[in-house]
C-alpha positions as CSV (number, residue, x, y, z in Angstrom):
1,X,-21.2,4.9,16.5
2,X,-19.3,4.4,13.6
3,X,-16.4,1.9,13.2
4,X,-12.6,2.7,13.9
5,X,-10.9,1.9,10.5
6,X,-7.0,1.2,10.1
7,X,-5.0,4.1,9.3
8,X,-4.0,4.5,5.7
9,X,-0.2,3.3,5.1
10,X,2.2,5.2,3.5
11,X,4.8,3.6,0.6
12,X,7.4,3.7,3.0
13,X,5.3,1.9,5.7
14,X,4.7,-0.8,3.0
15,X,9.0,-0.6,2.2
16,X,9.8,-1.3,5.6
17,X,6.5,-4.1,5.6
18,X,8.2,-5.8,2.5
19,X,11.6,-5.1,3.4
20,X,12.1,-3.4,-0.2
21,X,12.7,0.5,-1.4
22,X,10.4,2.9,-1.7
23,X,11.1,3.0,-5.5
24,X,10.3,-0.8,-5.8
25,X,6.9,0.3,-4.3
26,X,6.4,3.1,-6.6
27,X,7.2,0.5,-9.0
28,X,4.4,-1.8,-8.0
29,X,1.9,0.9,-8.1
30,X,3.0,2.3,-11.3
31,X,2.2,-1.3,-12.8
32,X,-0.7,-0.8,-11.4
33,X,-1.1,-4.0,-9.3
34,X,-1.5,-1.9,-5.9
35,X,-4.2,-0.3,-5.6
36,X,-3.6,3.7,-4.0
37,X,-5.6,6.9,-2.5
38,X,-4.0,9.9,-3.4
39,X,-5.0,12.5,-1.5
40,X,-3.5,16.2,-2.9
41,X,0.0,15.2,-3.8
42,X,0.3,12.0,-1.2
43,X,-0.2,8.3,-1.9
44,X,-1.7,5.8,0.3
45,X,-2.8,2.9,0.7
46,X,-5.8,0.7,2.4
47,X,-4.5,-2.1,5.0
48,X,-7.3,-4.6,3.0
49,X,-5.5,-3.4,-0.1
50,X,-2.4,-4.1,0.7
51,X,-2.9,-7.6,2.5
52,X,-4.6,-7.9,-1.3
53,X,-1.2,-7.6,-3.0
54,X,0.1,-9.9,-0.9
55,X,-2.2,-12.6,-1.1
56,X,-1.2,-12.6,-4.7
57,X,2.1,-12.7,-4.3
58,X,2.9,-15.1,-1.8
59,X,4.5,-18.6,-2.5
């Protein structure tokens, strides 16, 4: 039996997450420090990858 995984988030799932725009999370991934899926013309993004980005940018 294989293993439920998370459900992809979307970059307005990470806005509301981060309590920023959706352009400041385009931002982020146009910098290339978030790693994305893009599947056909959507973007997401792994849970692991996200709790990733903010690892790195916590104080």
């Amino acid at each position: 039996m294989k293993p439920k995984s998370e459900p992809l988030l979307t970059l307005h799932d990470l806005a509301e997450r981060w309590q920023v725009s959706v352009k400041s999370v385009r931002r982020i991934v146009a910098r290339g420090e978030l790693k994305v899926l893009r599947i056909g013309t959507q973007i997401r993004v792994s849970p692991p990858d996200a709790a990733a980005y903010e690892a790195l940018h916590r104080r």
